[in-house]
Steps between C-alpha positions, in 0.01 A plus 500: 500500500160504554218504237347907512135557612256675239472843660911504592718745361885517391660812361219637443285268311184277681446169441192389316575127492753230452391349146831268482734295732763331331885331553641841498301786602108599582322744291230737569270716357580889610397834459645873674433550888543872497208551301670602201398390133588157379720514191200421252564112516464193733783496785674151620739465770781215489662384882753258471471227731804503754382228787777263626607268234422698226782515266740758454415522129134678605642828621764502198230395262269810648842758497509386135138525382494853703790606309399365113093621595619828534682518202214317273235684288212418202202312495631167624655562789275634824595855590715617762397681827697509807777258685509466866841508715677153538564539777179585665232287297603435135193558316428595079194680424399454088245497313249252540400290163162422399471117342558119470794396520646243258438193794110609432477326137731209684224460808254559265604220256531250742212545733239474138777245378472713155803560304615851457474607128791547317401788373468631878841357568625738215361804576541463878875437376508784252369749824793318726791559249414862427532563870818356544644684219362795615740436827816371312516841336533614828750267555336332734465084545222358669687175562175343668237530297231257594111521418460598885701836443314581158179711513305528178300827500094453390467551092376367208357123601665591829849507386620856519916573528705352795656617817775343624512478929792394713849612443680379784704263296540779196848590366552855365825563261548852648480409862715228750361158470422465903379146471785372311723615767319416837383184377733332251307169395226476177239815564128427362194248536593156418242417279547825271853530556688544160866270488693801522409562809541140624858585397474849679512712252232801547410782215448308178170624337467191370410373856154632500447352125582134682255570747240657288554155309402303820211704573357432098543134580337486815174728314544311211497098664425563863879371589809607590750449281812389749304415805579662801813389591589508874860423471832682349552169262107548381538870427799438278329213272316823319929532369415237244180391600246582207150430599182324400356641226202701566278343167613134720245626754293628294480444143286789461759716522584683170835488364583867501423523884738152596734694251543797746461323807777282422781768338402722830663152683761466326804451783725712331386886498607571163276230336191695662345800345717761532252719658202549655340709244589243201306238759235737536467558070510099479199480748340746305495381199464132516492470103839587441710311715759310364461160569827239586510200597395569861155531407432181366635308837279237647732352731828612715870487418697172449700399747795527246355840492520622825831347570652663237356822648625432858814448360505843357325687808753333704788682250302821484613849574236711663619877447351806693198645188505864413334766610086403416542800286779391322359146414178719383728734282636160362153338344289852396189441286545692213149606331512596171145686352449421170231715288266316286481774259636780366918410518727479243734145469790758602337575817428130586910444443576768703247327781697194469861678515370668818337171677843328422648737706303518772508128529865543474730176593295394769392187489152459746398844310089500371350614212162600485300594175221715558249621211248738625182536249181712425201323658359528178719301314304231676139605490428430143258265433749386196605144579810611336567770766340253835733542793674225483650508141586860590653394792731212304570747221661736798672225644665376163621815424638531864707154413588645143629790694728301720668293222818709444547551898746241632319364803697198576344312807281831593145435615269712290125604565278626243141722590270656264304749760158688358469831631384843377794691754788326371751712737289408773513105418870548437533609856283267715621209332885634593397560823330199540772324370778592671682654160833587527510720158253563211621492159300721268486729205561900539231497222073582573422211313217630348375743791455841378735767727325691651594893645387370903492099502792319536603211219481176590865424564542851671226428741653145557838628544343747779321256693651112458648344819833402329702614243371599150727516163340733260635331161528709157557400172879424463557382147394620153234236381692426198866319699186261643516288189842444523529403885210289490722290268 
């Protein structure tokens, strides 16, 4: 098909210009012919390409992303407008993002030949991971997630949320998996491709983890972690292949970020994070993250190494993952808001009972502590009261807190969070968090009730994102004694 002239129109939108060409389809910037009101954003139109020789895979890929686009909604996704007929001229009118996408900090770093800080790497992570979680609870999996098909919206040091483009290659649990069954052979981008789908196996979650992983490294050393393998035999060595690691290209790299690059590689799904919100916490909060042995890697694997590995790839089982949903509903972050004054030892068991259960027997379950304080618990000139002690004499009371809870290999976070709104930080850091359930006491906590406001775990109850457990005292103070024993 031909390339559309600015000042055409097709079902009744006009062509401004063609602002992309690529292996798969042509996009251009739109807007309404009829005269009537543009929806209050940016319009794009998406034409597959469909000349001679183009593969089969383009019109399936653009039935698919048609289908999933339609289906899509929040922040990171671009909205829906209109569909044209197949079998006229397939088009998909959406919204049209304004930003960089991730390839601009890649271009960037190698036409000033400046490294990309890792601090950039993390929060350019942090914004990628919160937008693929936000379309795994739609069970939804990108399945070719590449910086190309990332947009990162303008914000603070021009790193706002991300967008994710392109899902002609996307699997959604609900619907039939088209691709799989017109095209039968490994379904991605070789270079990003996770080794589940080497094997064929769409769906897993933990896909887009493995190639948010090979995005990290590329920001973080300016190389790709398996090549870009041209050949079936090539694509399979990321089975048991485990790759350079990232401080070996540059030893500037801090521990905690080769840490997170490397478990998101891990060949085996279940040795990556279990989801991309607990990626998206670890980004966050650099501090805290538990380092293994991965982050203190200079050079590859043995050979010994990866031939043991082969030899277990080559015995391996790969079985069809759960619904995205499912695999969320399996690794929840549990937050658990702890007062810093005002509670009784009774309520602070009762916390614990509660967070135990929440956590349940789950295994890839999180725990987060969060303290909210008074801003002026920290604005005495007192050296006694400076913000930092105050800050460590919140956090060791958080890890007093957890001693009784039996956490076995749990990952646990810990935040002390100054605010004068404490429902209100309660909230936005669920929300930004991707919280599955909040732990808290029924209690005030030393905020007076009043006849028209709301308490504090009322109003957090009423507005959270995710499930809140209002907890009351359940045991007389005095049987404490005894069970602490």
């Amino acid at each position: 098909m031909k390339l559309l002239e600015p000042g055409e129109t097709l079902d009744g939108f006009r062509v401004e210009a063609n602002v992309h060409s690529g292996g798969m389809a042509h996009i251009y910037r739109v807007h309404y012919a009829n005269g009537a009101p543009d929806p209050g954003f940016a319009m794009a139109m998406k034409v597959p390409r469909m000349a001679t020789g183009d593969g089969a895979e383009n019109i399936v890929g653009f039935e698919v992303e048609t289908q999933i686009m339609a289906s899509l909604s929040g922040p990171h996704v671009p909205r829906f407008v209109a569909a044209g007929d197949l079998t006229r001229v397939p088009h998909l009118v959406m919204e049209y993002i304004n930003g960089k996408p991730l390839q601009h900090w890649l271009d960037q770093a190698r036409e000033t030949r400046t490294p990309i800080a890792p601090a950039t790497v993390a929060r350019l992570g942090e914004a990628l991971a919160k937008g693929v979680h936000s379309l795994h609870r739609q069970n939804v999996v990108h399945q070719d997630l590449k910086p190309a098909n990332v947009v990162i919206r303008p914000g603070k040091d021009d790193i706002g949320g991300a967008v994710l483009l392109d899902f002609g290659l996307s699997y959604h649990g609900h619907y039939p998996d088209l691709l799989a069954e017109e095209l039968r052979k490994a379904i991605g981008t070789a270079i990003w491709m996770a080794p589940e789908q080497v094997v064929g196996v769409r769906g897993d979650p933990r896909s887009d983890i493995f190639a948010i992983g090979v995005i990290l490294y590329e920001l973080a050393t300016g190389e790709l972690p398996f090549g870009d393998p041209q050949t079936a035999g090539g694509l399979r060595q990321r089975l048991w292949m485990q790759p350079k690691p990232p401080r070996a290209w540059r030893s500037d790299v801090p521990p905690w970020l080769q840490e997170i690059i490397l478990r998101c590689l891990e060949p085996e799904a279940a040795r990556r994070y279990p989801s991309a919100a607990h990626l998206a916490l670890e980004l966050g909060q650099p501090e805290q993250v538990k380092l293994t042995e991965r982050s203190h890697m200079m050079e590859g694997a043995s050979f010994m190494t990866h031939l043991r590995r082969w030899f277990r790839a080559a015995g391996m089982e790969y079985k069809p993952s759960p619904l995205p949903t499912e695999q969320i509903d399996q690794s929840p972050i549990v937050m658990v808001a702890l007062p810093y004054k005002d509670v009784t030892d009774a309520t602070l068991y009762s916390l614990r009972q509660a967070a135990g259960r929440a956590l349940g027997s789950r295994p890839d379950a999180r725990l987060s502590c969060v303290t909210v304080i008074s801003p002026s618990e920290t604005s005495s000139t007192d050296a006694e009261r400076s913000e930092s002690k105050v800050h460590s004499h919140h956090l060791e009371r958080q890890r007093q807190w957890l001693r009784g809870l039996e956490l076995g290999d749990r990952t646990v976070s810990h935040h002390v969070i100054e605010d004068g709104d404490p429902a209100s930080a309660i909230i936005e850091y669920a929300r930004g968090n991707n919280v599955t359930v909040i732990v808290m006491g029924a209690a005030t906590h030393g905020l007076k009730l009043q006849a028209f406001k709301p308490t504090i775990p009322i109003k957090v109850a009423m507005e959270a994102p995710c499930t809140v457990i209002l907890v009351k005292q359940s045991l007389p103070f005095e049987q404490l004694a005894s069970i602490d024993d």
